[in-house]
C-alpha positions in Angstrom: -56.7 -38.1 46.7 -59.0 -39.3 43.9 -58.0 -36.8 41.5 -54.2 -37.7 41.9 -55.2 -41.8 41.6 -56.9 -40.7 38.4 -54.1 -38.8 37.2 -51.4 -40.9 37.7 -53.7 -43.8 35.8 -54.0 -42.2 32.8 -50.2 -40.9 33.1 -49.9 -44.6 33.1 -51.7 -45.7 30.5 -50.5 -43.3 28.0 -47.4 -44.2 28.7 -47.5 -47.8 28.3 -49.9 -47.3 25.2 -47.1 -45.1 23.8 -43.9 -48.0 24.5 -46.1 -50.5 23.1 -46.5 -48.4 19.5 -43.0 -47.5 19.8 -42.3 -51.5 20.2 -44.1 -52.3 17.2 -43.1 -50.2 14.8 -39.1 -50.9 16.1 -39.7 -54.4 15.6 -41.7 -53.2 11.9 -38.4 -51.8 10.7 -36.3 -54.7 11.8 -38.6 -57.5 10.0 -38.8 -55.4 6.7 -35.2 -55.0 7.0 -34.7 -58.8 7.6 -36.5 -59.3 4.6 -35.1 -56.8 2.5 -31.5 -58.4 2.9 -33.2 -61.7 2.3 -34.3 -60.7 -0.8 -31.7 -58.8 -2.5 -28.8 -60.1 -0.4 -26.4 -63.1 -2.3 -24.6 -65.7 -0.9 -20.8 -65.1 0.7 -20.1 -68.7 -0.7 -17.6 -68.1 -3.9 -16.1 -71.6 -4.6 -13.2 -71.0 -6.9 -12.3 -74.6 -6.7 -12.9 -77.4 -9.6 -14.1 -74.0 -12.7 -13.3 -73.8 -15.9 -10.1 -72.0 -16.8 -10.6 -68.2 -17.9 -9.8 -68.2 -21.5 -8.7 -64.6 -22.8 -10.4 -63.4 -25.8 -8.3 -60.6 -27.5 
């Protein structure tokens, strides 16, 4: 009875050791990506609205 308390213990706490590393390196990947499309990402925003006039050059 002792044996299968202990068992099922450490089943236990490999298991939530295991989901807690798994957690943080998910939530890793998602911050560097955050910051990755911080960094190289540009603004949607394109006014086209009160510019200068394209002049050809030939």
């Amino acid at each position: 009875m002792v044996r299968r308390k202990l068992i099922l213990a450490i089943v236990a706490a490999v298991i939530s050791v295991g989901a807690t590393g798994v957690w943080f390196l998910i939530s890793e990947r998602q911050e560097a990506q955050q910051r990755h499309e911080r960094f190289f990402g540009s603004t949607k925003d394109y006014p086209t609205s009160g510019g200068e006039k394209m002049k050809i050059e030939w």
